[in-house]
C-alpha positions as CSV (number, residue, x, y, z in Angstrom):
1,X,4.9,15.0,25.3
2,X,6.0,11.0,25.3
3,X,3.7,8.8,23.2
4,X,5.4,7.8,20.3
5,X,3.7,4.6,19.6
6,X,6.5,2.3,17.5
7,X,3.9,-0.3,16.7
8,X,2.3,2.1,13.9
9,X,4.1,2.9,10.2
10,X,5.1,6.3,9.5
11,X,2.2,7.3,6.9
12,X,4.0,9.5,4.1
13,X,1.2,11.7,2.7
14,X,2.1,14.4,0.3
15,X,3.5,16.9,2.5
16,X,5.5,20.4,2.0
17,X,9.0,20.1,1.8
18,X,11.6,21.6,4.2
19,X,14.2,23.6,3.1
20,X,17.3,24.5,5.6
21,X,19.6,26.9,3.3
22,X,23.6,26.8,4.5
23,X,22.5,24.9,8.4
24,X,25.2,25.2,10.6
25,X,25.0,23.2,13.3
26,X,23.7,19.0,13.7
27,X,22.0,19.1,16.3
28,X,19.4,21.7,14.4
29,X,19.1,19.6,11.3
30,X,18.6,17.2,13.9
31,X,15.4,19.0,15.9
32,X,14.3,20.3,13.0
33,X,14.0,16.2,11.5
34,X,12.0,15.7,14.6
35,X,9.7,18.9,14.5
36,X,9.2,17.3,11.0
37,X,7.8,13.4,12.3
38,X,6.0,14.6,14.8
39,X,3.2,16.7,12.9
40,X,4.1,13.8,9.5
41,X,6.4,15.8,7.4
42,X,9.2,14.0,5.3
43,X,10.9,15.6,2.5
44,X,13.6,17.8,4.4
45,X,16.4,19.4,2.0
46,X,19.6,20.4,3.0
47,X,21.6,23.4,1.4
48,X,25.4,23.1,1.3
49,X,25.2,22.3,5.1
50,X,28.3,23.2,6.7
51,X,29.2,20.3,8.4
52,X,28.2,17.8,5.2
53,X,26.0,15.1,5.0
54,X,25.8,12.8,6.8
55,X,26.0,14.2,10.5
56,X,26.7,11.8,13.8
57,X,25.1,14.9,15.4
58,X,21.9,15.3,13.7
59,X,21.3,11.8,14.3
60,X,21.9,12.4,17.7
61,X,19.1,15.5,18.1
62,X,16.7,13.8,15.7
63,X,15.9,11.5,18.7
64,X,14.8,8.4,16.3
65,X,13.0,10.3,13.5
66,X,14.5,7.6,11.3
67,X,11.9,8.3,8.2
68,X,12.8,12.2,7.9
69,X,16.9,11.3,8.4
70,X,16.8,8.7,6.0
71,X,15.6,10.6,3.3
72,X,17.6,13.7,3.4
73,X,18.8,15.0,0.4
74,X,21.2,16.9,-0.3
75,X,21.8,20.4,-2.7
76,X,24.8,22.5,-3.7
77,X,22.4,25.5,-4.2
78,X,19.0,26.5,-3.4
79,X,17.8,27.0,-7.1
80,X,18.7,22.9,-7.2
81,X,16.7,22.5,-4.2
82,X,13.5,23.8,-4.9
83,X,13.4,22.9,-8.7
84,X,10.4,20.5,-8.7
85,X,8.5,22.8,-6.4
86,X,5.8,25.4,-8.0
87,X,4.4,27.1,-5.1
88,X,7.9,28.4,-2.2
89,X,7.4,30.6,0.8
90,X,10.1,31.8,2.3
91,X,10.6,32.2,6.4
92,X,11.2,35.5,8.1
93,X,11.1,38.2,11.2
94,X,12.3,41.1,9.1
95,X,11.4,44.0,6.5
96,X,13.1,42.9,3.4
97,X,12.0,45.9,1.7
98,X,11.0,44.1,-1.4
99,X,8.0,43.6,-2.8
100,X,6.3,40.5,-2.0
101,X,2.7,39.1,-0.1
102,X,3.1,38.5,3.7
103,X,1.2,36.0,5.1
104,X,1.1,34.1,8.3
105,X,1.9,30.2,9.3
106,X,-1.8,29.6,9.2
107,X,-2.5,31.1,5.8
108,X,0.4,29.8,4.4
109,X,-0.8,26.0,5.9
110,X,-4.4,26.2,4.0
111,X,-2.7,27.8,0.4
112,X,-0.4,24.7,0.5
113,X,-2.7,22.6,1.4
114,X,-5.1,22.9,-1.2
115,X,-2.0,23.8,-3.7
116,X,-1.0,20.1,-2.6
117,X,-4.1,18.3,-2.6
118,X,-4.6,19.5,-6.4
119,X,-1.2,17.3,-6.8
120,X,1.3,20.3,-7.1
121,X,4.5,20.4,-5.4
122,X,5.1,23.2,-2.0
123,X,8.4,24.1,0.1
124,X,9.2,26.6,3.3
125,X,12.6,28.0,3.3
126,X,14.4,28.8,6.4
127,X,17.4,30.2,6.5
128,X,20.8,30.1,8.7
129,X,21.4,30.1,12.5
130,X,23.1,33.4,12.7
131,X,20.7,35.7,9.7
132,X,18.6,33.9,8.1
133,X,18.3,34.4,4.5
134,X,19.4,36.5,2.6
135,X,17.0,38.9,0.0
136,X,18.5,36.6,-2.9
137,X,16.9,33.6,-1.6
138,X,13.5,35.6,-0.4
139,X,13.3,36.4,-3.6
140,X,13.0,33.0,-4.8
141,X,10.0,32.2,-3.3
142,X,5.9,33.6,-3.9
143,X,5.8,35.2,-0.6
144,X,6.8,35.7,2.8
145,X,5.8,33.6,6.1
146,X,6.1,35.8,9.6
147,X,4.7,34.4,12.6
148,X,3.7,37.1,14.7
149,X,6.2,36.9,17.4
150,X,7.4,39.5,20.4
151,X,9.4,42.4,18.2
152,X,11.4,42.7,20.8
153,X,12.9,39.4,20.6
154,X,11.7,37.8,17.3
155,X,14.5,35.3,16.6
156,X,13.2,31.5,16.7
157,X,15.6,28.6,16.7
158,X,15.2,26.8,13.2
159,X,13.7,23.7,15.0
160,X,11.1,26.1,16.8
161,X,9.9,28.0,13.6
162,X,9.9,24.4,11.9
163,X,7.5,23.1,14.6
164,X,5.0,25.9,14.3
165,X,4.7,25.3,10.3
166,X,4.7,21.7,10.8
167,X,1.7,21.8,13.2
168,X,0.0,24.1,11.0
169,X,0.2,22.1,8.3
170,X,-0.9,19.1,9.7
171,X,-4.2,21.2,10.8
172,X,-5.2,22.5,7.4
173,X,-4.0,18.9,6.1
174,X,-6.4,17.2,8.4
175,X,-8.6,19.3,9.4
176,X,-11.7,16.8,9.2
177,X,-9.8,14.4,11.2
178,X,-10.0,13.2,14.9
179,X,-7.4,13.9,17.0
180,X,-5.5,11.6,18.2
181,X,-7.8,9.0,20.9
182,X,-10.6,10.5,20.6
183,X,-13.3,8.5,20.6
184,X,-11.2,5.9,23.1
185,X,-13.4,6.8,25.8
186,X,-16.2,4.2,24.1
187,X,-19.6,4.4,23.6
188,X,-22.1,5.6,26.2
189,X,-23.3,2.5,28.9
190,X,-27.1,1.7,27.5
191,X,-29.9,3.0,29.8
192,X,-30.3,-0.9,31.3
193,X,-26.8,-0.6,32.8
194,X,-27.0,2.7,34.5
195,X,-30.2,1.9,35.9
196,X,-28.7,-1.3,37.3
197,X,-26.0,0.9,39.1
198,X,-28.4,3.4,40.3
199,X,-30.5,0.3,41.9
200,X,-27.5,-0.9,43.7
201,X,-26.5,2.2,45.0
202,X,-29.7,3.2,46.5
203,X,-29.9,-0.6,47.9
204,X,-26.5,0.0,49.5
205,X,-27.2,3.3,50.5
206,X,-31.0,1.6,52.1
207,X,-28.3,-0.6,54.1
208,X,-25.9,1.9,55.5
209,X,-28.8,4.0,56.8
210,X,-27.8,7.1,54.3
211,X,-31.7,8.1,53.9
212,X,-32.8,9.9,57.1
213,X,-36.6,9.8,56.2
214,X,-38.0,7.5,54.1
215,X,-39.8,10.8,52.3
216,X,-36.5,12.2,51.8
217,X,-35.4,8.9,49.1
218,X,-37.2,9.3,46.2
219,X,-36.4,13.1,45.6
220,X,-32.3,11.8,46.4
221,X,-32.6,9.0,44.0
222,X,-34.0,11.0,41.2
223,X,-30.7,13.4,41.8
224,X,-28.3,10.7,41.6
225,X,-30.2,9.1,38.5
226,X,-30.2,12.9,37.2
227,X,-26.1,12.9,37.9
228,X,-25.6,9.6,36.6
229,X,-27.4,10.4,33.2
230,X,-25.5,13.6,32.3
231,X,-22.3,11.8,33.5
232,X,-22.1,9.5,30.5
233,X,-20.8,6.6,31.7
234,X,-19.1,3.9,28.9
235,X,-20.0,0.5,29.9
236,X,-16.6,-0.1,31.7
237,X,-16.4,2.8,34.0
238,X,-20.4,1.1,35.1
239,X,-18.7,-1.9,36.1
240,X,-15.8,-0.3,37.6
241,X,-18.8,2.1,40.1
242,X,-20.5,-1.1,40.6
243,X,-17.7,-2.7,42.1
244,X,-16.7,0.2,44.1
245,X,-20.0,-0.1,45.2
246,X,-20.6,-3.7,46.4
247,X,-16.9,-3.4,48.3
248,X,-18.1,-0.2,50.3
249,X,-21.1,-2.6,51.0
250,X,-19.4,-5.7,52.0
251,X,-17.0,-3.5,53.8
252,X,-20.0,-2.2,55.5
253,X,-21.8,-5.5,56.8
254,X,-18.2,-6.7,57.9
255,X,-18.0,-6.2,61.7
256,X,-15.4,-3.3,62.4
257,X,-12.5,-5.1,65.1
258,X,-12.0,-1.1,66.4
259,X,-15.9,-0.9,67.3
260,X,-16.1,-4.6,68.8
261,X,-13.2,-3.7,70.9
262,X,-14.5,-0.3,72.1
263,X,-17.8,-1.8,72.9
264,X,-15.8,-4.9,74.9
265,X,-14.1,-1.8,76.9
266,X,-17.5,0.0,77.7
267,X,-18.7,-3.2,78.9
């Protein structure tokens, strides 16, 4: 989806941070940076990545999410990474065998967000490319996030699984909010302005000989004006059918050269 609109600031609300343990590769830390901007998440922490910090490659991937790059930091372990955070859930498509709460993305998005909004501290851990974490690092954290996947073929690319939290965050977060353009489509046209239109149109319509009968034009008028009213027309899109209007109209009283020419022949 293309709309990144660079006139606006990057708003940095509290958010979760994101946790990659031991990445691998650029290019993920790179998505995963993006899957971060788009949904307004921040604070992504990298542990002992394996190509260092920082990475031509991530850059690369993260497609100009300049405010998530820019403020990458940095850990040697995970314990250092998630010091400051009081409430951790940790990523994952397998039995661990250990005791611990399993949730999914969406539960997880409300917990932290009210956990956040009372000015505490969250993370999501995800672990590498090739297995994920490991029970050490599940351990860590206050519970387990599945998302409820095929079985079959339950692996996600870091950048996808990222996405999926991100966007559920951002729904708890802002749950009260409009999305995005809504409410572009203006107010409703006042009653004056759609019965304007409706008087042209049936004037137009008087002039291209539409009504058979004239019995037959009240019952068609009160249809379109029926049409028109659960339409809800803004004011522009009235002004834009009242010009299609008067050009069908003018088009109409203008002699048609085919017709003159045919009626020249006849004669």
């Amino acid at each position: 989806m293309a709309g990144t609109d660079t006139s606006k600031e990057f708003m940095f609300r509290p958010t979760p941070a994101i946790v990659l343990c031991e990445p691998q590769l650029g290019e993920n830390i790179g998505t995963t940076a993006r899957a971060m901007a788009n949904f307004g998440l921040w604070d992504l922490r990298l542990v002992n990545p394996r190509d260092g910090w920082p990475n031509e490659k991530a850059v690369a991937a993260a497609a100009k999410a300049l405010p998530v790059i820019e403020r990458v930091r940095v850990f040697d372990t995970l314990a250092e990474a998630i010091d400051d955070l009081n409430l951790v859930y940790a990523t994952t498509a397998r039995n661990r065998e250990m005791f611990k709460p399993v949730i999914g993305p969406d539960e997880a998005a409300d917990r932290m967000s009210a956990h956040i909004g009372a000015g505490q501290k969250a993370g999501i851990l995800f672990g590498r490319e090739k297995w994920g974490l490991n029970n050490d690092e599940v351990a860590l954290s206050d519970a387990i996030v599945t998302l409820p996947v095929e079985p079959a073929f339950a692996s996600l690319n870091i950048a996808q699984a990222v996405l999926v939290l991100a966007y559920e965050w951002r729904r708890a977060a802002l749950k009260d909010a409009p999305l995005p353009f809504a409410g572009d489509e203006g107010e409703p046209a006042p009653r004056g302005q759609i019965v304007g239109l409706t008087e042209q149109l049936g004037e137009a319509l008087d002039r291209a000989g539409f009504f058979k009968t004239d019995a037959k034009r009240p019952t068609v008028m009160n249809n379109i004006r029926a049409m028109f009213a659960r339409a809800g027309f803004n004011a522009q899109e009235v002004r834009t059918l009242r010009g299609v209007v008067a050009a069908l109209d003018r088009r109409h009283e203008r002699p048609n050269p085919a017709r003159l020419r045919k009626n020249d022949d006849e004669q």
